[in-house]
N, C-alpha and C positions, 0 to 999 in steps of 0.2 A: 857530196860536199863534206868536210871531215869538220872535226869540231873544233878546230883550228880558226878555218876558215869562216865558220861559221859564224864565230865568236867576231871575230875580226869586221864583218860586215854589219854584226847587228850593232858595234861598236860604234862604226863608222855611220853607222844611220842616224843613232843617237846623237853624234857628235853635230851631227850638220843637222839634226831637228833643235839644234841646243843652240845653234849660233844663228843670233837675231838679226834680221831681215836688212839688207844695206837699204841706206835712203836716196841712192843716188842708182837713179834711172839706170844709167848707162852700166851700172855693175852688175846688177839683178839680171837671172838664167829668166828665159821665157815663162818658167814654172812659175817660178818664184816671184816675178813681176804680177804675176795674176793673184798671189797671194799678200803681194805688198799693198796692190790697189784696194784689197779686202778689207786689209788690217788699216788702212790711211782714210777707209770710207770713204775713197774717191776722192779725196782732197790730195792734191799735186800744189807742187813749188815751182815755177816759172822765175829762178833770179837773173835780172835783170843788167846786165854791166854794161860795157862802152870799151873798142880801143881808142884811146887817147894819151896826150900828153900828161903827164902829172909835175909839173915842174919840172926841176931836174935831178929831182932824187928820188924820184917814184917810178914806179914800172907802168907800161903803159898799160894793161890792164886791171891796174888796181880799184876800180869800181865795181870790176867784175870779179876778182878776187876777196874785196870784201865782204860783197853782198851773198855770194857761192858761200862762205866762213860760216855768214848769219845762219844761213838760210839749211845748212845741214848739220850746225847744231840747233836751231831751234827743231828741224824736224827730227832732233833725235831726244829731245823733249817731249813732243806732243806728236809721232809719227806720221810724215809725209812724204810722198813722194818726190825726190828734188831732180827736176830738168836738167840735163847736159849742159854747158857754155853756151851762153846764148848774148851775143854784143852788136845786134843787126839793133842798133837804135838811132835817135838823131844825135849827131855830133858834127852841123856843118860848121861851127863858129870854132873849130879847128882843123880846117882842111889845110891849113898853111903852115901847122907841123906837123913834124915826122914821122910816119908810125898812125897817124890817122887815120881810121877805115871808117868811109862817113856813104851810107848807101842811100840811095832817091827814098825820098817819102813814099813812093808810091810803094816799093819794094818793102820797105818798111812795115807799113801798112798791112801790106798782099801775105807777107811773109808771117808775120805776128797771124795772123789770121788764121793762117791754116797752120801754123801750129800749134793755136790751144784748138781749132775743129778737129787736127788729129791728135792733141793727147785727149779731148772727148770722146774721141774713137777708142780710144784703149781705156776708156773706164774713167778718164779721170772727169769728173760732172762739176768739181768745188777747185777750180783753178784762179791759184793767188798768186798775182804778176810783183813779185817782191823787187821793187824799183832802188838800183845801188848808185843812178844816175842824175845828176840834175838836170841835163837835158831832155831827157824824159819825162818832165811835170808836168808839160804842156801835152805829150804826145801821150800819154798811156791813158788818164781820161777820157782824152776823147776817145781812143779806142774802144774803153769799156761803155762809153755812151754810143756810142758806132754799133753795138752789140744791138741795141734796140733795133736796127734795121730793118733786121731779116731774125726769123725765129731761131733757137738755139736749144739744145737741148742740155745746157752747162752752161754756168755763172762763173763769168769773169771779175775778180773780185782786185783791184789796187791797191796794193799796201807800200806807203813811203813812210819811213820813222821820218818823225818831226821834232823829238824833243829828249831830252835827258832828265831823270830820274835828280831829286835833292841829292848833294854827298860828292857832286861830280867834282875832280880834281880842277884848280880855278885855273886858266889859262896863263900864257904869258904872254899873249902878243892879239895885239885888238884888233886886226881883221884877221880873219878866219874861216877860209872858204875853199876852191880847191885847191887839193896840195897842200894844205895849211896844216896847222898843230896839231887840229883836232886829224884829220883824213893820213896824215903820217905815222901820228902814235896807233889807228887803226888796223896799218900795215906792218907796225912793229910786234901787230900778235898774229894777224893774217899769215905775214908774210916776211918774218926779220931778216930772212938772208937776200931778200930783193930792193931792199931801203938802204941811203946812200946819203945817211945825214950830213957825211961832212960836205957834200954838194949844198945843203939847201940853201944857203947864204950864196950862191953865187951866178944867182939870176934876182931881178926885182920882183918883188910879190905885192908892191903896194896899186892901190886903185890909180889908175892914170886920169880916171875923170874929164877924158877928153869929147866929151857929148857936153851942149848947154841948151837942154830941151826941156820944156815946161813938165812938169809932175803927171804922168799919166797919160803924156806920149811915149809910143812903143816904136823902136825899127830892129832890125835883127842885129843891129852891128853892135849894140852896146855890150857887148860882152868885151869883143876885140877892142870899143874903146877904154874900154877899163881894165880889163887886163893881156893885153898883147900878146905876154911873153906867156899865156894861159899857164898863170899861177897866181893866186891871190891869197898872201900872206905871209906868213913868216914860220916857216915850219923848223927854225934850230931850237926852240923848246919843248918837242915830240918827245915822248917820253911813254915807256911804258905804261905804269900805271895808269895813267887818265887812256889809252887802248884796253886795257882790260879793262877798266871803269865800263867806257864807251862800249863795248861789243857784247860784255854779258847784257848790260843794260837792252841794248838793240836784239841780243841773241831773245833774251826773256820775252821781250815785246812780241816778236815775231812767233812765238812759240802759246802768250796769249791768244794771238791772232787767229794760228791755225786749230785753236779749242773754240774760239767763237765761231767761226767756220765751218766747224765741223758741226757745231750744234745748230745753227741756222738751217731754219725750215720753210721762213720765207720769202729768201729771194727767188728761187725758182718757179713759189708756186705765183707769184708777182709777176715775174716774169711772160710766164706761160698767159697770165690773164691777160695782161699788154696785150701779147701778139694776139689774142683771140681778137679785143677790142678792135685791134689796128687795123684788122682785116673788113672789118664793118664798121666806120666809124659814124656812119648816120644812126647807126643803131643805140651810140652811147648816148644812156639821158643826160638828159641834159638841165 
């Protein structure tokens, strides 16, 4: 080999030991995946989206385009592994628009299942299912409580933001829910070239209120009776600023998360004591 060449390669090795590790599953060589798991401590990003309607100026992915945003800039804050596209959740109180992919619970279920068992198969032990969906409040809970069943050898851990930081840009229109101000200015930093403001005005976004049921009865339909046209709000005061307000704030949160995470020592060993208990439970004093 001449010194040409030589140079050339030892160049090239340098260059690619010098460019830092992607956080997205699906781009990382087999090498390098073993090397990301290293560096992430076994802590993986599971985010979580939905195909759905977004009113009529959103994309039907936009839950899952959000939360994919969070979810690989916070892991490029605090280094995590982040999952492929993943939108097998519940979404039946829109089966009756367009563009909806709503799969059995059971599949749901079966599916979520075996795929944090096989990202624990590839290393990953500290799996955080970063939730971009409201349909999924109900379901991923219980999921992670479903964990207790049978023993595991990985902590399924729930992360849904709840709340916004003092400073937040004040809104202009007083429901606010999907598709709405806050979830459109979201997708004006996700994703500006998919958002179609001058549509939002041109479907109804207010509550229809068509249930008249005492405080603390439940049935599934309340959704469709209050928002039909699945969009709740008024999203023509989207505006960038309060999106970039909203996502670093959420980006931030999510990037604490995954340093509490990574520092937690014990939920597994909790864990592990459970299943031992479970296994004999006449045994536990009582």
């Amino acid at each position: 080999m001449n010194f040409a060449r030589m140079l050339f390669c030892f160049l090239a090795a340098a260059s690619a030991a010098a460019q830092p590790l992607s956080v997205k599953w699906e781009e990382l060589t087999a090498s390098d995946f073993v090397k990301a798991i290293q560096q992430s401590q076994g802590t993986c990003l599971l985010p979580f989206g939905i195909l759905e309607k977004h009113g009529p100026q959103l994309p039907l992915g936009t839950d899952l385009i959000n939360v994919r945003y969070v979810s690989q800039h916070g892991a490029a804050q605090e280094y995590a592994v982040v999952y492929p596209e993943y939108y097998f959740g519940q979404i039946f109180e829109a089966k009756h628009e367009p563009g909806t992919i709503a799969y059995s619970a059971k599949l749901q279920l079966e599916l979520l299942q075996e795929t944090t068992d096989e990202m624990a198969r590839n290393g990953c032990k500290k799996i955080i299912i970063v939730n971009g969906h409201g349909g999924n409040n109900s379901l991923l809970p219980f999921f992670a409580q479903s964990q207790m069943a049978a023993p595991h050898d990985y902590v399924v851990y729930v992360y849904q933001h709840t709340g916004w930081p003092a400073g937040r840009p004040a809104l202009k229109s007083q429901t606010d829910s999907h598709a709405g101000e806050s979830e459109t200015s979201h997708v004006m930093v996700s994703r500006p070239d998919l958002v179609h403001l001058d549509r939002a005005a041109s479907e109804n976004g207010a509550d229809q209120n068509r249930q008249d049921l005492p405080k603390g009865v439940y049935t599934g339909i309340w959704w469709y009776a209050k928002f039909p046209e699945h969009y709740a709000g008024d999203a023509t005061g989207a505006n960038t600023a309060l999106g970039e307000f909203d996502m670093k704030a959420w980006t931030d949160d999510l990037a604490n998360v995954i340093r509490a995470v990574k520092a937690d020592q014990v939920s597994l060993r909790l864990q592990n004591e459970f299943y031992e208990k479970s296994s004999h439970p006449l045994e536990t004093k009582q």
